[in-house]
N, C-alpha and C positions, 0 to 999 in steps of 0.2 A: 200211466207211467209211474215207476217206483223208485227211489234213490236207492243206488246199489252202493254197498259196503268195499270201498275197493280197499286192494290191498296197505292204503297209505293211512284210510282213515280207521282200518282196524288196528293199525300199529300206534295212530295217534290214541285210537280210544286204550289200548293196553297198557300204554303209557299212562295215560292217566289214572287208569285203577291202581297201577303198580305206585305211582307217586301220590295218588292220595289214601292207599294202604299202609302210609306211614305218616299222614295227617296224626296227630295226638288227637286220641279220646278224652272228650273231658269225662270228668267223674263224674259218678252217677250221682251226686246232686246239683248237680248245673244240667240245664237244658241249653241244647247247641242245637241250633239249626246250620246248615251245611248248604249252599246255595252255588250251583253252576251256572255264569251266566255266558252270555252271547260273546261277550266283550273278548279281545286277544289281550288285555290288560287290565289293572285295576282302574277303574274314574280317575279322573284327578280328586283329590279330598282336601285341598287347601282353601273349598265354599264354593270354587264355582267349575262345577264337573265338567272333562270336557265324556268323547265316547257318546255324544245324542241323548238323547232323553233316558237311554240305561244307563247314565252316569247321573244324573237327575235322581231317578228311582235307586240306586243303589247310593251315592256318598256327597247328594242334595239331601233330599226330603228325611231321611234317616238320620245323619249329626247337624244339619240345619233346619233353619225355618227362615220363610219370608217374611215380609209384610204383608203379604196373602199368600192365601194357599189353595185347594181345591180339594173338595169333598169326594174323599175316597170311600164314604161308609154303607154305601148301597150298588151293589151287583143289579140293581133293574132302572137305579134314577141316572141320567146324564150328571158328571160331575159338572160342579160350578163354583165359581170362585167365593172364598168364604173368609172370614178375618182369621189373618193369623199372627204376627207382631204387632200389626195395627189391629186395633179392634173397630174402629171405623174412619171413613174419608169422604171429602166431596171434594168438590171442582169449586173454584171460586167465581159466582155467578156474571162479573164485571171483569174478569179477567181468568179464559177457559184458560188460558196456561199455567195455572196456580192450582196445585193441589195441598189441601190439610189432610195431614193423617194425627189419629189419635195412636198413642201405642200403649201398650197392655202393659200395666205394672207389676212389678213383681216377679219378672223374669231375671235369669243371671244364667250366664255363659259356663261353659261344664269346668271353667276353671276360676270356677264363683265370683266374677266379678259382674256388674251390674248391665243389663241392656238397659239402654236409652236413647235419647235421641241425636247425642255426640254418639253414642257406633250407629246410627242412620248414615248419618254424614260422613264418617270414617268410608262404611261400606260403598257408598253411594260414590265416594271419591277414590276408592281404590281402582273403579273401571274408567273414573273419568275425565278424571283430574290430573293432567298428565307432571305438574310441578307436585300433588302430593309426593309427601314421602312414602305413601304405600303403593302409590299404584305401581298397578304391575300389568306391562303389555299381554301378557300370555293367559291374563282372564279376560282383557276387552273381548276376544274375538265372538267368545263363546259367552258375552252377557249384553254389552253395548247393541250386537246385530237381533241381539231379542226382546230389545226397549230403546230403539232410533232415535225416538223424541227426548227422552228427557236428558237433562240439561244439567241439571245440581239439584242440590238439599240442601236448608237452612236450618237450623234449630230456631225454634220459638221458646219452646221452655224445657223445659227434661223428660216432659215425654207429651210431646206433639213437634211434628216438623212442616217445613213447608218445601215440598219437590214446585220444581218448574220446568215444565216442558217446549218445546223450539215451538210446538205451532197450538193447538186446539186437540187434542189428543183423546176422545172418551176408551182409549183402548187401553191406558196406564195402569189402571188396579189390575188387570188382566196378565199386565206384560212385569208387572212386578214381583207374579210369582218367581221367577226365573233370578230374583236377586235375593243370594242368601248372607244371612248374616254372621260373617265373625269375630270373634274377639279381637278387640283391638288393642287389651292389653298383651295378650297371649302373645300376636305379632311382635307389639312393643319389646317385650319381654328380649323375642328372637332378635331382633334389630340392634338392641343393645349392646346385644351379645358375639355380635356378628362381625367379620374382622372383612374388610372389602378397600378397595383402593378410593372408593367413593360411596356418596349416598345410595348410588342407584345399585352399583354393587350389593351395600349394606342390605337390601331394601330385596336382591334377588334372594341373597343368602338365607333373609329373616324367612322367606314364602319358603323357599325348601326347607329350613325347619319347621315350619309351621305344619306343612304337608305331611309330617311324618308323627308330628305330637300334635292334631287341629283340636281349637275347640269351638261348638257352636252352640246353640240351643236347644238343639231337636232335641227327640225321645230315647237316639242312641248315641253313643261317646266312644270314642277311637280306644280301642287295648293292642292294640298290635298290627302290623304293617311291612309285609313283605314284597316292594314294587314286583310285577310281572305273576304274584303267585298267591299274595292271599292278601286280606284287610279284615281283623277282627271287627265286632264291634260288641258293646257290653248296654246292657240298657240302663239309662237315664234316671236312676229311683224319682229323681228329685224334679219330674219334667214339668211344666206347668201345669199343663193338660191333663190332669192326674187320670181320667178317664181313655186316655194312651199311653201312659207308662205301658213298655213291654212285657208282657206274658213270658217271658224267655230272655233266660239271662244272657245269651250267648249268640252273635250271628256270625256266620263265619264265609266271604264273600270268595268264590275259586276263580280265575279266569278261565273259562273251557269254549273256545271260539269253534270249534267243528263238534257237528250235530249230534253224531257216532258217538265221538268222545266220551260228550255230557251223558249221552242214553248212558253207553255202558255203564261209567260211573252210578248212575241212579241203580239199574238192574242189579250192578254188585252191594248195590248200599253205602258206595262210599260217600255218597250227598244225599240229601233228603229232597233236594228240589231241585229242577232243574227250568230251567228258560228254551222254550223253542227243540223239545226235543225229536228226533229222528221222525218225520208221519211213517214209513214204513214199519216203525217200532211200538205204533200206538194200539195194534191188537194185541203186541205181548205182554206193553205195559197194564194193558185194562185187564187181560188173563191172571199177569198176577200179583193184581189185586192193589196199583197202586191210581193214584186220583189223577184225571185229567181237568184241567181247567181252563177253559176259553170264554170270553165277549163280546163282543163288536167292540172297537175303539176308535174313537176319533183318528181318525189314522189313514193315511193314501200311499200304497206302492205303485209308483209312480215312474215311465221316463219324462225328465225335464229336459225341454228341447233346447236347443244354441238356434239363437238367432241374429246371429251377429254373420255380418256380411258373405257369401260364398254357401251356408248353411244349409244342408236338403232339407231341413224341417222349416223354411222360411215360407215353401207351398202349402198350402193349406190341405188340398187335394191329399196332397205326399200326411200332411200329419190326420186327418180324419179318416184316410184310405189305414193305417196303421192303428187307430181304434176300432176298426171295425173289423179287422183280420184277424182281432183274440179272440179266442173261444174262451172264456173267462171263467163259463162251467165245465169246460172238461178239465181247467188247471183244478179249479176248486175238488171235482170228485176225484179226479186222478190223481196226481202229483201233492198236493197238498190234504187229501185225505179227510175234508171236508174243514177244513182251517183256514178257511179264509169267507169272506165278503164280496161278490165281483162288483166292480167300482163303475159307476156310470158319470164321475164327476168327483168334485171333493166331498160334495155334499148328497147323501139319495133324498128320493121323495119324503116327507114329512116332513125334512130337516128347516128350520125358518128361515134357512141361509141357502137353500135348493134353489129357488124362484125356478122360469118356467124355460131352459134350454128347448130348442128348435132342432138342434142338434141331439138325434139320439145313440147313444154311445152303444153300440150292438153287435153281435157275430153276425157278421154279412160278408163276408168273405165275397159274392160274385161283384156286391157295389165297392167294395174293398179293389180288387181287380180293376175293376172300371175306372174308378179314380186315380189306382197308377196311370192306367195307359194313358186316359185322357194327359197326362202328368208328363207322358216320353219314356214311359219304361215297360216295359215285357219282358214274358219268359226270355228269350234274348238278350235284354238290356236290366240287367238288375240295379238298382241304386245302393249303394256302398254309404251304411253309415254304421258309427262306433260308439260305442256305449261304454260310458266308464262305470264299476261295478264293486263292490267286497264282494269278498269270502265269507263273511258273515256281518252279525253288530246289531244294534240296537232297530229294533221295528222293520229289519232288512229281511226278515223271517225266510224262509232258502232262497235266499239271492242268486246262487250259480246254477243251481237246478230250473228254477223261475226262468232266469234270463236265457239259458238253453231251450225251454219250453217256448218263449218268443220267439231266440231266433228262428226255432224251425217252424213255427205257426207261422211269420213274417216270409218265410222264405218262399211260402205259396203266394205272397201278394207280392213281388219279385224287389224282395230286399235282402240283400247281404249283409247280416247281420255280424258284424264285429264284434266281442267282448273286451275288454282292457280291466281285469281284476285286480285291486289292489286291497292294499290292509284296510281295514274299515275306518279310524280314525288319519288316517292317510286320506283317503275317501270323503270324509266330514269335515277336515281341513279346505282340503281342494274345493270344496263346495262353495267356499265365502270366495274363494280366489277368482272364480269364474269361467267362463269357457274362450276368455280370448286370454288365458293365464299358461305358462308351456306345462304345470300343473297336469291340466287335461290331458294332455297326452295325442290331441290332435281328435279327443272325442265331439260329439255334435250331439251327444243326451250324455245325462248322468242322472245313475240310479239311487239315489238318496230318499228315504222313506220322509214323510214332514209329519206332524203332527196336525191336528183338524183342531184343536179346542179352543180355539180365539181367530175372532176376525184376523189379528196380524199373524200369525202361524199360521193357517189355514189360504190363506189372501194374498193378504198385502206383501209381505216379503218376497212375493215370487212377481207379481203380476203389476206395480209400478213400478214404472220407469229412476225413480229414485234410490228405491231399494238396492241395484245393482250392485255390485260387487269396488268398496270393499264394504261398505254399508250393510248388506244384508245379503242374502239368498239367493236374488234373483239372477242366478249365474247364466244362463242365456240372453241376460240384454233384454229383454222385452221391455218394447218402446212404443205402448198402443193409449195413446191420445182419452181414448173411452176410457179407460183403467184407470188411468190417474186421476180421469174427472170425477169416476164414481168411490176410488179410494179416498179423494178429499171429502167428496160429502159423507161416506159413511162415518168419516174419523171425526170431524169438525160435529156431527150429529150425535146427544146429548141423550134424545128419547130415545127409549128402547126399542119402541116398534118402528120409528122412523127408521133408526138405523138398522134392522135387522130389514128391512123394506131395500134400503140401497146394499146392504150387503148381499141379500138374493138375486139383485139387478148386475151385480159385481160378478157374482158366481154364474151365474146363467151368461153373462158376456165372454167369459174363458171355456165355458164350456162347450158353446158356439165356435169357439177361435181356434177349439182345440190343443188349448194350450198345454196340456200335457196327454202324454198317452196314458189313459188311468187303467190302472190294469186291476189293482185288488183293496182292501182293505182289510188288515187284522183282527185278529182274534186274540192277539195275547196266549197264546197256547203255553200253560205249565204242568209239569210234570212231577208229580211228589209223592214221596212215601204215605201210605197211610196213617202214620203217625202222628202230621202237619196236622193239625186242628185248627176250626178260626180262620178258615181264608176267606177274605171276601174280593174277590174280582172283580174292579168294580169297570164302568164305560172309561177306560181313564186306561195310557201310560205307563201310570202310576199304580201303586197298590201299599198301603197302610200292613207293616207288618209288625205293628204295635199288638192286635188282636189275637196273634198267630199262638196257638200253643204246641207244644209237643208232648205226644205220650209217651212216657217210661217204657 
């Protein structure tokens, strides 16, 4: 099966060569990289991105830095979490809900004033403290549901803090990549400045300017900012990490949300790289002569099922009868063009968080059969359910081609497969809201990719009972007694092997339960001129594009 060019998405793509044919050239001594990505919009860039993990990768890790970070610098090593504002932490041995962090001196925000351990607390209070005067509702959603436990920050002294979290937490250094840090003068500044009928007004006002002039700590620094159409960025001479200061003065970020679009773009030359481009176009692009780059990533394309009252995925029958009806390599050789992974769980064989599922996730189509009937359905009686889905986005790599390849794979194990397509960030909203939200749209799955790189993204957000919506992820309700028991002890559990021991026991129990239909796992597929020098793709997300050069 091939994604044909119809007549909508060759006008989208014309459009965009036409409109980025009048992108300005920079001059021939600045180096501009030109980046199409997935997104129908720029991230947010006021620290905490929303747009999935491609707001993360593009206007996180780029003009921010966390308190940890994750090692992007090897294409064959799994990334792992590594210091990054803090230079080290522990757990306090008489008291697991006490964390010390050390932080790294010597840092200053891109509008030279000092990190410390007052912007810890700033930061920390901007998503959580709802009588600060910075916080601000519209980053909780997209940072609180990706760090549940913790609680507040204290300063100790000017660079060490004390976080405390609601229970026993060894998943915290993990979950604090996802909190980036910034200026808390910069804000100030805006706030001051800011005419409103109140604080909270003042307080919105300060974040929309801030959004538009940020500043953080990363390796790159905001130069320009056109919502819906572009986001420069300028690199950091002065970064800490002098061994990631950028290679390239200039990054220049397009939105190009359909697949066509971005290809043609690349093929005319109007971008140097592209995100997730066309697979039908991946023999013309290797013809001529520009660079493909794919990995495995921690990464699950996934339907997540509603199991809230009335729900057909509440049989188990009905949800294993639907892993076992994908043909997973014909998507992989056909439709995706060998770009993907087929997924047998969140985790495959080797992985230390795999343990030993009973249930095997396979093309079987006649036991597939079997288990509708037994279930009250037949060619005669098909079961009607709805899938909510993008049009594109972040790790959602061809979403509408994909979920067309289900429904008609699905339609021989006698399901009637709905679609419900919406904007992707529409889609990634709706996720926290859940599936008894009108949000949904009356769906009973939803198509949202998750990331694998930590017990709580990979896990726990979906498969305790607590996590539910508005808390976190778990927008189908799952309410399985076994989950929760083995989510406390892996979380409460300190040693590495122990808890990599109950997180296998965690993952093998959903996989059993069938708690999601796992259909793929990415590859990160990029598309770039041969000019792009310096890319390392690593098992990650993410990608470091401090190393990146370009030739003349």
């Amino acid at each position: 099966m091939l994604i044909k060019t119809t007549a909508r998405a060759a006008l989208i793509a014309a459009l965009a060569v036409a409109a980025a044919a009048a992108w300005p050239r920079a001059a021939s001594a600045e180096t501009v990289l030109r980046i199409g990505m997935t997104a129908a919009d720029i991230p947010r860039t006021l620290g905490q991105p929303d747009q999935g993990f491609e707001g993360n990768r593009f206007t996180g890790v780029t003009m921010y830095d966390a308190l940890t970070g994750w090692d992007l610098s090897s294409a064959d090593k799994p990334s792992v979490v590594i210091p990054g504002l803090a230079t080290e932490w522990k757990v306090d041995e008489s008291d697991k809900t006490k964390w010390t962090f050390k932080l790294r001196p010597g840092v200053t925000f891109h509008d030279g004033t000092p990190f410390n351990a007052d912007a810890v607390v700033w930061n920390v209070d901007k998503v959580l403290k709802q009588d600060a005067p910075q916080f601000d509702p519209s980053q909780v959603g997209v940072t609180a549901s990706r760090m549940p436990t913790l609680a507040s920050a204290r300063k100790i002294d000017d660079m060490t803090v004390e976080l405390t979290t609601k229970e026993p937490d060894s998943f915290l250094p993990i979950n604090l990549t996802n909190l980036f840090m910034a200026s808390p003068a910069k804000w100030q500044h805006f706030y001051d400045k800011a005419e409103g009928a109140d604080a909270k007004a003042k307080s919105q006002a300060a974040w929309t300017a801030f959004a538009k002039d940020a500043a953080g700590t990363g390796p790159w620094k905001m130069a320009g900012f056109t919502p819906r159409e572009r986001l420069e960025l300028v690199k950091n001479a002065d970064y800490w990490d002098k061994t990631r200061v950028p290679k390239i003065d200039k990054m220049v970020l397009l939105p190009m949300p359909e697949a066509n679009a971005r290809t043609a773009a690349l093929l005319s030359g109007q971008v140097d790289w592209v995100e997730a481009p066309a697979p039908d176009a991946l023999p013309e692009l290797k013809q001529r002569g520009f660079k493909l780059y794919a990995n495995e990533q921690p990464h699950v394309w996934p339907w997540q099922f509603s199991r809230v009252e009335g729900s057909p995925w509440n049989d188990i029958r009905v949800r294993k009868a639907a892993n076992l009806c994908v043909d997973r390599e014909g998507l992989k050789d056909g439709l995706l063009a060998g770009l993907m992974v087929p997924a047998t769980g969140t985790f495959e064989p080797g992985h230390p968080w795999r343990g030993k599922p009973t249930f095997e996730i396979k093309y079987d189509k006649p036991a597939a059969q079997k288990l509708m009937q037994e279930a009250g359905f037949g060619p005669n009686k098909k079961l009607t359910v709805k899938i909510q889905t993008s049009a594109s986005g972040s790790g959602q790599m061809q979403p509408l081609p994909m979920n067309e390849y289900l429904q008609q794979a699905l339609a021989e194990c006698y399901f009637d497969v709905q679609l419900d397509v919406i904007e992707w960030n529409t889609l990634f909203t709706n996720w926290r809201r859940g599936a008894k939200d009108p949000s949904a749209n009356g769906s009973n799955a939803t198509n949202v990719t998750y990331a694998a790189m930590d017990p709580f993204f990979a896990l726990v957000r979906f498969l305790q009972s607590g996590m539910a919506p508005p808390v976190s992820n778990n927008w189908g309700f799952i309410n399985n007694p076994k989950f929760d028991e083995l989510v406390k002890k892996a979380r409460q559990t300190f040693d590495p092997a122990a808890r990599d021991a109950a997180l296998a026991e965690l993952h093998a129990a959903s996989v059993d339960d069938a708690a999601f239909l796992y259909v793929a796992h990415d590859v990160g597929p990029r598309a770039m001129s041969p000019k792009v020098t310096g890319v390392i793709q690593p098992k990650s997300w993410f990608i470091d594009f401090s190393p990146i050069a370009m030739q003349q």
